[in-house]
C-alpha positions, 0 to 999 in steps of 0.5 A: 453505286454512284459510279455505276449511275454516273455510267448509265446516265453517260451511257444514255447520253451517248446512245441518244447522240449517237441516234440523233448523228444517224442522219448523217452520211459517211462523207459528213461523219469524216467532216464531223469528227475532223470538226471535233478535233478543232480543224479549220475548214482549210484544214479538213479540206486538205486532210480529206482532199476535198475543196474549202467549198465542199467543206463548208457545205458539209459542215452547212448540211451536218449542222442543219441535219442535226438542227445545231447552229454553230460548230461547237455544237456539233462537236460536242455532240460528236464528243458525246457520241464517242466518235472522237475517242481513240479506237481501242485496241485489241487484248 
């Protein structure tokens, strides 16, 4: 029984995470989650070849959008929204 409450409760966390980043674009959902995996801005840009600058811009609108005000916010937000946890592969 608590297992099963314990998975409703992070199921309702994840959908209300999930509702809250439908606010993003697709370009900034890229950033979020290489912000999640704790890359710098120089190492996004270089990873979704696009300039520092453009990075810093995503991530300013990600974090205004989302009413955050740090990068770890986001991220944990990201977390909670599943969007950091590897692709399931099929059976």
């Amino acid at each position: 029984m608590t297992r099963r409450l314990l998975r409703d409760f992070a199921d309702t966390g994840r959908s209300e995470a999930e509702a809250r980043l439908g606010v993003l674009t697709a370009k900034e959902r890229e950033v979020l989650v290489a912000v999640g995996g704790g890359l710098s801005n120089t190492d996004i840009a270089a990873t979704l070849h696009m300039s520092e600058a453009t990075v810093k811009t995503h991530v300013s609108r990600i974090l205004t959008k989302l009413s955050l005000t740090n990068r770890v916010q986001a991220a944990i937000l990201a977390h909670r929204a599943g969007m950091l946890d590897p692709p399931h592969e099929a059976v």
